[in-house]
C-alpha positions in Angstrom: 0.0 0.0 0.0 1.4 3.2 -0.8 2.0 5.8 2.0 -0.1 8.6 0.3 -1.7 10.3 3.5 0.1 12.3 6.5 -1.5 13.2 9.6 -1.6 16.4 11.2 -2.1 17.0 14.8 -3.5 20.4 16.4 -2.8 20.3 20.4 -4.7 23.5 21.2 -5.7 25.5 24.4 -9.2 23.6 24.2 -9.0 20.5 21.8 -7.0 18.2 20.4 -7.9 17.6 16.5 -5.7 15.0 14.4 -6.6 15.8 10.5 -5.6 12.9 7.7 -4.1 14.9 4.9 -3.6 13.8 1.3 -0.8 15.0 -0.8 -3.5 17.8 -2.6 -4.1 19.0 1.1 -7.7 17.7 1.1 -8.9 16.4 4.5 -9.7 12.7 4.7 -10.6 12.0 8.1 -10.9 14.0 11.2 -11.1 13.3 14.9 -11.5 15.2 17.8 -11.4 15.6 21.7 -11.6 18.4 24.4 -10.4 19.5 27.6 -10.8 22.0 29.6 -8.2 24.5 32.0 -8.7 25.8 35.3 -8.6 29.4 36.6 -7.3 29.1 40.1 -6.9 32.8 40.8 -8.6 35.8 38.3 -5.8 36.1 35.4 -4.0 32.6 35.9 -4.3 29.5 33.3 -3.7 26.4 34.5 -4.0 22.6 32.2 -2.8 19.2 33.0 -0.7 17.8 30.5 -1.8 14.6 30.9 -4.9 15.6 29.3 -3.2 17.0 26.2 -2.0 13.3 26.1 -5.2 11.6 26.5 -7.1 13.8 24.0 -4.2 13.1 21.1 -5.0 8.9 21.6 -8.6 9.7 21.2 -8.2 12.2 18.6 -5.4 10.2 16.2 -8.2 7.2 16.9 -10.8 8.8 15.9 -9.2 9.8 12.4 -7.4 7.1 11.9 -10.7 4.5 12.5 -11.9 6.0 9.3 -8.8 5.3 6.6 -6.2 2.3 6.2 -3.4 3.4 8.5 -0.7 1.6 6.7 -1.2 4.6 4.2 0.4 7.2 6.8 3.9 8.4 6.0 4.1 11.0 8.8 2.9 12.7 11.4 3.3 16.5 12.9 2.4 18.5 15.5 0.9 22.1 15.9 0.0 23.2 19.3 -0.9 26.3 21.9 2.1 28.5 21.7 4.0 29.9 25.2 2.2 27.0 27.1 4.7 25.1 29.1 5.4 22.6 32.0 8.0 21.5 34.5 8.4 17.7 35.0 10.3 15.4 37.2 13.3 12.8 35.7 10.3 10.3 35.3 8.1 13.0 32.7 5.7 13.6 35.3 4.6 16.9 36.0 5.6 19.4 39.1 2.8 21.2 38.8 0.0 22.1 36.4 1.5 23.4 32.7 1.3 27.2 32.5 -0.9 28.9 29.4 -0.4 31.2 27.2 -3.4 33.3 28.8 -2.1 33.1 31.8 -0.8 37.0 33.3 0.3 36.3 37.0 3.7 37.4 35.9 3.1 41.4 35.0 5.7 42.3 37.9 8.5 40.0 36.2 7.6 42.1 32.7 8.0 45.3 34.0 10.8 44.2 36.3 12.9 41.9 33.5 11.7 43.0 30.2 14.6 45.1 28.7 15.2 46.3 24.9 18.3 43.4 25.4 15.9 40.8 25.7 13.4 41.9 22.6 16.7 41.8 20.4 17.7 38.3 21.4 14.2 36.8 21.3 12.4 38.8 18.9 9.7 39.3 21.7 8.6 42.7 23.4 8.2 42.2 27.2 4.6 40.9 27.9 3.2 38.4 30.2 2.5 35.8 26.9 6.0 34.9 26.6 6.9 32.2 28.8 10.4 33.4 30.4 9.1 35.6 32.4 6.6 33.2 33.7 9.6 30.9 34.8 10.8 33.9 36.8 8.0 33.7 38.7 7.9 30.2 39.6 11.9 30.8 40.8 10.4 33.5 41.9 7.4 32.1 44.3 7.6 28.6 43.8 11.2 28.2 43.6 11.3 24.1 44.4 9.6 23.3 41.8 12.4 24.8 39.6 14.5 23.0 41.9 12.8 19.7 41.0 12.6 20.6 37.4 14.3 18.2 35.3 12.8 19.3 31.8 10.8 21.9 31.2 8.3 21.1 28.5 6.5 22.7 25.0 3.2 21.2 24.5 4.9 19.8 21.3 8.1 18.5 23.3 5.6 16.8 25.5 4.0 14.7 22.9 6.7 14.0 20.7 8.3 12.7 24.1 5.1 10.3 24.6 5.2 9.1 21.1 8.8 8.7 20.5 10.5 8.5 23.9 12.7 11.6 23.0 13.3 14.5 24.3 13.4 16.6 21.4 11.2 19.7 19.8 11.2 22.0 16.7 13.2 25.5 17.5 9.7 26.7 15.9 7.8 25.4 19.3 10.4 26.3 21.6 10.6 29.7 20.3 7.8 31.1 21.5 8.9 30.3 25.8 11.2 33.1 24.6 14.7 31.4 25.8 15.6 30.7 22.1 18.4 33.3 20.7 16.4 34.2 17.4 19.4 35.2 15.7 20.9 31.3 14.7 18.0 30.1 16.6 20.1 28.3 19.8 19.0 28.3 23.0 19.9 31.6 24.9 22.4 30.3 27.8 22.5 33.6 29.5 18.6 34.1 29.7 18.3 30.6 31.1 21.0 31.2 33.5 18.9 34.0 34.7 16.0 32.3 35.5 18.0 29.7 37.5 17.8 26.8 34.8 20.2 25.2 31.9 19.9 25.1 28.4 20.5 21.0 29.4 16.7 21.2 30.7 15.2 22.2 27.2 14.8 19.7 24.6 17.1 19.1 21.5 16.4 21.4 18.9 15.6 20.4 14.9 14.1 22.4 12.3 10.5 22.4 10.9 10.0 19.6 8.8 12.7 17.8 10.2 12.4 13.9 11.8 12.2 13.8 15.0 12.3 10.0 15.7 9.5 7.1 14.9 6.6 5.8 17.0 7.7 3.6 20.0 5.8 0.3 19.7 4.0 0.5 22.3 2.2 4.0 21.3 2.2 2.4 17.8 0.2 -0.6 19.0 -2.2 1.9 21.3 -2.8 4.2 18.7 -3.7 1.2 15.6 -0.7 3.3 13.5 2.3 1.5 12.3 5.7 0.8 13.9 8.2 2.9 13.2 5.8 5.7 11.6 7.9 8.7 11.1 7.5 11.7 13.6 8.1 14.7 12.1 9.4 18.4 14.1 6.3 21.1 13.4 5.3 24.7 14.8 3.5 26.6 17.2 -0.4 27.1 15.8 0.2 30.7 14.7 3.0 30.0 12.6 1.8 26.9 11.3 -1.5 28.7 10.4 0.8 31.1 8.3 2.4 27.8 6.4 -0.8 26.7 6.0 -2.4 28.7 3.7 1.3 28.9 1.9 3.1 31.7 3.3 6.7 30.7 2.4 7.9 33.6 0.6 7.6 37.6 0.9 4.8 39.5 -1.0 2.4 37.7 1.3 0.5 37.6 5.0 -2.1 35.6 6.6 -4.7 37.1 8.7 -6.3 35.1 11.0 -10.2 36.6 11.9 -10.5 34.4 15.1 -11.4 35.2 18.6 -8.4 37.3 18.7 -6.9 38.6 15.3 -3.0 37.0 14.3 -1.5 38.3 11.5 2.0 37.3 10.2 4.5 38.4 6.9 7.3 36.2 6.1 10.8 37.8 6.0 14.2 35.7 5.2 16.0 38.1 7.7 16.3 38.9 11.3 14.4 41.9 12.5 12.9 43.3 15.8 10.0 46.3 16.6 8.0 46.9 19.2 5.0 46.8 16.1 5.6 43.1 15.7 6.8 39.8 17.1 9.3 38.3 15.5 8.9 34.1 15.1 10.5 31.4 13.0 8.9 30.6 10.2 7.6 27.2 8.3 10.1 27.7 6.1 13.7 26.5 8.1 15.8 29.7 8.6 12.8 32.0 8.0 11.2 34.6 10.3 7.6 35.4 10.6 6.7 39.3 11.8 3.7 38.5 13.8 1.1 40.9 15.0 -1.8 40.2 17.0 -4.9 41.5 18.9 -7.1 40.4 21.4 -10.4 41.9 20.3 -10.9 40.4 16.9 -14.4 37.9 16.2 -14.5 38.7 21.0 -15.6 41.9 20.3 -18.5 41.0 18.1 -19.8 37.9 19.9 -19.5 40.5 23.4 -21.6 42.8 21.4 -23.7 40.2 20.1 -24.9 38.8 23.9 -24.9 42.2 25.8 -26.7 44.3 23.6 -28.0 43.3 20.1 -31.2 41.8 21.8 -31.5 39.6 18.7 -32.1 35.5 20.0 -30.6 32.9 17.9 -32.6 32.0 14.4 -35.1 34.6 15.1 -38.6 34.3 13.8 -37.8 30.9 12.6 -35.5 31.6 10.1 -31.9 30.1 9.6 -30.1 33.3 10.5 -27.5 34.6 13.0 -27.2 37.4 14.8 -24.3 38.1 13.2 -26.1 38.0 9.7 -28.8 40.3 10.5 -26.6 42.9 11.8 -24.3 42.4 9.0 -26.7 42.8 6.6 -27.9 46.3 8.2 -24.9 47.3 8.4 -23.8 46.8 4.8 -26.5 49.5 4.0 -24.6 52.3 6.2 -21.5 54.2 4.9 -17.8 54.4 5.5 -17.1 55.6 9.2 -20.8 54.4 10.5 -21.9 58.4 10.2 -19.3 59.7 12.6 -18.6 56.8 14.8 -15.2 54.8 15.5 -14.2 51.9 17.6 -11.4 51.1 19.3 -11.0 47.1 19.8 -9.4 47.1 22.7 -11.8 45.3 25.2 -8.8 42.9 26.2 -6.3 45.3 26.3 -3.4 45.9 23.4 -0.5 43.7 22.1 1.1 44.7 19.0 1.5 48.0 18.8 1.4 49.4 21.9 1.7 46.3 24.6 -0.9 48.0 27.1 -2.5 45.9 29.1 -4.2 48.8 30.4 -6.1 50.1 27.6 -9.7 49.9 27.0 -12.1 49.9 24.2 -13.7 53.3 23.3 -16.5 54.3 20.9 -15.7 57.9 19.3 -18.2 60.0 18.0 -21.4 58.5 19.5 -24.6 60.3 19.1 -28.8 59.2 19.3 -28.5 58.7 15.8 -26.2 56.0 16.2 -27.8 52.6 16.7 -27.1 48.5 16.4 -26.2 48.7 12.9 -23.8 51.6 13.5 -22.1 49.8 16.3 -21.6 46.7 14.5 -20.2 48.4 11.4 -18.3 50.9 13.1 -16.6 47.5 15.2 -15.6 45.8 12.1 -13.9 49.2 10.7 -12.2 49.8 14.1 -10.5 46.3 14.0 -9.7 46.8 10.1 -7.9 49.8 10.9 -6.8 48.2 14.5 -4.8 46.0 11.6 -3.3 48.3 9.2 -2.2 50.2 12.0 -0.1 46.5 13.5 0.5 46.1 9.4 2.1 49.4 8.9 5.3 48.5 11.3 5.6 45.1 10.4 5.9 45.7 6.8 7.8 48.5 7.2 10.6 46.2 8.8 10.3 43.2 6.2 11.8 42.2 3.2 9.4 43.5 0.5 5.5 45.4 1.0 2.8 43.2 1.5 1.0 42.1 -1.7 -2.2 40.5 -0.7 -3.7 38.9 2.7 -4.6 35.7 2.8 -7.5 35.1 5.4 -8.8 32.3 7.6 -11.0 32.2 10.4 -14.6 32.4 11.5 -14.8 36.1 10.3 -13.2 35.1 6.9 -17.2 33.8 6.5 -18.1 37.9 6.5 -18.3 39.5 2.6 -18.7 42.8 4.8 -15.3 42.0 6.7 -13.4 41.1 4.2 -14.2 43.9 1.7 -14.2 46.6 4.9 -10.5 44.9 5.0 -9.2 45.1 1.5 -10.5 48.7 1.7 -8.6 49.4 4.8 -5.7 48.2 4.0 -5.6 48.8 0.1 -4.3 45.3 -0.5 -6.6 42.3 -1.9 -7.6 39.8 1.2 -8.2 36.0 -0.5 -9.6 33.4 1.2 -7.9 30.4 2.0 -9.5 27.4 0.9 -8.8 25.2 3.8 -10.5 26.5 7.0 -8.3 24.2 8.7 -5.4 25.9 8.0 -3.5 25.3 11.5 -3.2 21.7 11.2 -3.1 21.8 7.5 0.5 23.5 7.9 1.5 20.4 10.6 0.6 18.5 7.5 2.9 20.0 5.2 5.8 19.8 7.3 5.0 15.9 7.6 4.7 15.1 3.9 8.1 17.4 3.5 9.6 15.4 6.3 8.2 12.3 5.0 10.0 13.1 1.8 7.3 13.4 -0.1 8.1 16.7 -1.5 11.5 18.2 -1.6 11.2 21.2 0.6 9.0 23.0 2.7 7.7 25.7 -0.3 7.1 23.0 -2.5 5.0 21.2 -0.2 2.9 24.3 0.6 2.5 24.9 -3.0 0.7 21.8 -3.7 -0.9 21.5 -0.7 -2.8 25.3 -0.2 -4.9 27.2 -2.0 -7.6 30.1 -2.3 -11.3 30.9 -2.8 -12.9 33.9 -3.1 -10.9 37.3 -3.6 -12.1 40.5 -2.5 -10.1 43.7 -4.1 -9.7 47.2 -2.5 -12.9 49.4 -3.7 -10.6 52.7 -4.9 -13.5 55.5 -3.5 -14.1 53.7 -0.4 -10.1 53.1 0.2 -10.3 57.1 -0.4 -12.6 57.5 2.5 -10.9 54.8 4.8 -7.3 56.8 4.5 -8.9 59.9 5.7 -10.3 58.0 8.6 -7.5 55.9 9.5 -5.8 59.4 10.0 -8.1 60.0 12.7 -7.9 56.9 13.9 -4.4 55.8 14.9 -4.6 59.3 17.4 -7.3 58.2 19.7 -5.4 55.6 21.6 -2.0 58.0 22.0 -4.6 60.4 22.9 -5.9 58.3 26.0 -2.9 56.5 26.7 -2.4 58.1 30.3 -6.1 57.9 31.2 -6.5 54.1 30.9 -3.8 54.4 33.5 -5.2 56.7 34.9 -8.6 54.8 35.3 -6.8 51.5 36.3 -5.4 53.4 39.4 -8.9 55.5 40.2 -10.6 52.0 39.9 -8.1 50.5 42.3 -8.4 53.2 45.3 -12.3 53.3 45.1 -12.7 49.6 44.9 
């Protein structure tokens, strides 16, 4: 039987979801299982890795029930980036893994996070990126650093389960922030800082790279074949970015999720505080990665506090979302006077304030659902250019087109609102599974099955619909936009400013 099929594997904050690829990048077979993560005080994020485990047996089971398994060639892993656990010698964990969401360590930001470390890790200070997070376990839970053994990606974990080693792809390691982005080694003196050794992270191979082969045992558990080849992949933002076939410059993805990602290759090093930098799909390649809370958030918030519209109303097969989509399509550029500012979960890229707050500008009685919803999806178009402007300022060559994916890549309103904004054409990708379609391509390149990385995303992506930049209303968006990008500089100091008052009246 030939080995025509690889399987991807998406280890996310909520799910684990192992896709069966063919060599077109058409899905075969899916399965899927979820877990859950616990809050133990407000703004920690706490997951037992042993569920991340569990899920991936019944996921890979669920897939694999539905083809012949002797046709897999490789397997890869995508995952929750920053997430990370301590474990003993024996792999079992000190304590529960750490997320990504979790923002206990704000003191170790402001107290650590220096210009120095942005230009060795390619990360601004912010309470995402998992070095600062170690801090504070040496910091308040300093024995179970003592303890620590290894200290674990979500994709070092499973590759450990399924092959025995202790190995990961610099692409999954890269987002802890130990890594020195530069040649892509482990930064000794951060991890001296912290109280560690570089001997406590796992070996590090490129994307695309083999990793080891199923032990026997997992082999047997999981119905797959002995000595099925386990290939190095990315964390799920970059690998979203491969897998809608980002591999060269000209291009970004722009992912319209709960939170909004958006990433442009570059073949060179580069740091700004507009951006952070990651490696890329493509082995020696960067991605400039911005990314905002309050992307498809904002609407569903808006959606349950205030549109007063029920699910299928009246019977009919409609959302919300469509009905206020489709009154606002008849409104004009700038909602008649009104802006938003997405910020209901505080800023990343460009400003890293976890302070700020959302704002509508302009409001008057005139203004009603419609207006809100319309002027929401213009504030986080703009919201983008504005992240897009310093990113592509710093790459190797202006951003051509944008290639979406997402739950708001479904919106005709959104994506033309965002072709206008930006001025650039925004194509749908054709695979809305574009996270673990990018694992996928990275096995069937490790798999040999194609001779590089590009090549593999060539034949295994591709794009529907196209919407191009409507010249008059691009006209009216750049005079907004100026307007715009000075409301938040504007309020900078009185976020603060109501952080503290709510604080001392509290």
């Amino acid at each position: 039987m030939a080995q025509d099929l690889v399987l991807g594997l998406d280890c996310s904050t909520t799910a684990a979801k192992a896709v069966v690829w063919s060599l077109e990048g058409a899905s075969i077979a899916v399965g899927r299982q979820a877990y859950g993560h616990n809050a133990p005080q407000p703004g920690w994020g706490e997951q037992d890795p042993v569920d991340w485990w569990n899920a991936t047996v019944t996921a890979i089971g669920q897939a694999c029930r539905q083809i012949d398994p002797s046709r897999l060639a490789a397997i890869a892993i995508t995952h929750q980036r920053e997430t990370f656990v301590c474990l003993d010698r024996d792999g079992h964990a000190l304590r529960p893994a750490m997320l990504w969401l979790d923002t206990r360590a704000s003191a170790e930001v402001a107290r650590l996070g220096t210009e120095e470390v942005h230009r060795i890790t390619g990360k601004p200070p912010n309470t995402a990126t998992s070095w600062y997070k170690l801090a504070w376990l040496a910091e308040h839970e300093p024995r179970v650093l003592e303890a620590t053994a290894r200290v674990a990606d979500v994709h070092s974990y499973l590759v450990n389960r399924l092959t025995g080693d202790w190995r990961s792809s610099y692409g999954s390691v890269d987002p802890l922030g130990v890594l020195d982005l530069r040649d892509f080694t482990l930064s000794a003196p951060l991890i001296d800082r912290i109280g560690l050794s570089a001997a406590q992270f796992p070996e590090l191979c490129a994307p695309g790279e083999v990793l080891g082969t199923l032990r026997d045992e997992v082999a047997d558990l999981l119905g797959l074949n002995r000595g099925l080849k386990v290939v190095a992949g990315l964390g799920d933002g970059q690998s979203a970015g491969l897998g809608v076939g980002i591999t060269r410059p000209g291009d970004a993805y722009l992912n319209l999720g709960t939170g909004i990602v958006s990433g442009n290759f570059s073949a060179g090093y580069g740091t700004d505080r507009s951006f952070r930098t990651m490696t890329g799909g493509v082995p020696g390649s960067y991605i400039f990665e911005t990314f905002f809370g309050g992307g498809t958030y904002n609407l569903n918030w808006f959606v349950q506090q205030f549109s007063g519209i029920p699910e299928r109303p009246f019977g009919l097969d409609l959302a919300p979302e469509q009905i206020l989509e489709s009154a606002a399509a008849g409104l004009p550029a700038g909602a008649e006077g009104l802006l938003s500012l997405p910020y209901l979960t505080g800023v990343l890229t460009p400003y890293w304030d976890s302070a700020a707050r959302g704002v509508l500008f302009g409001l008057t009685g005139r203004h009603g659902k419609a207006h809100l919803y319309r002027a929401m999806l213009e504030g986080m178009a703009m919201e983008q250019r504005l992240s897009t402007s310093g990113a592509e300022a710093a790459s190797d060559m202006p951003i051509q087109r944008f290639l979406a994916m997402g739950g708001g890549a479904r919106s005709p309103l959104w994506c033309q609102i965002i072709a206008d904004v930006l001025g650039r054409p925004v194509a749908v990708a054709r695979e809305p599974e574009a996270t673990c379609l990018g694992a996928g391509i990275l096995a069937a390149c490790g798999a040999g099955l194609y001779n590089s990385v590009p090549e593999a995303a060539a034949a295994m992506t591709g794009v529907g619909r196209t919407w191009h930049p409507n010249p008059a209303q691009q006209g009216k968006y750049d005079r907004l936009y100026e307007l715009y990008k000075d409301i938040y500089p504007a309020l900078r100091s009185h976020f603060q400013r109501l952080n503290t008052v709510m604080a001392e009246i509290a």
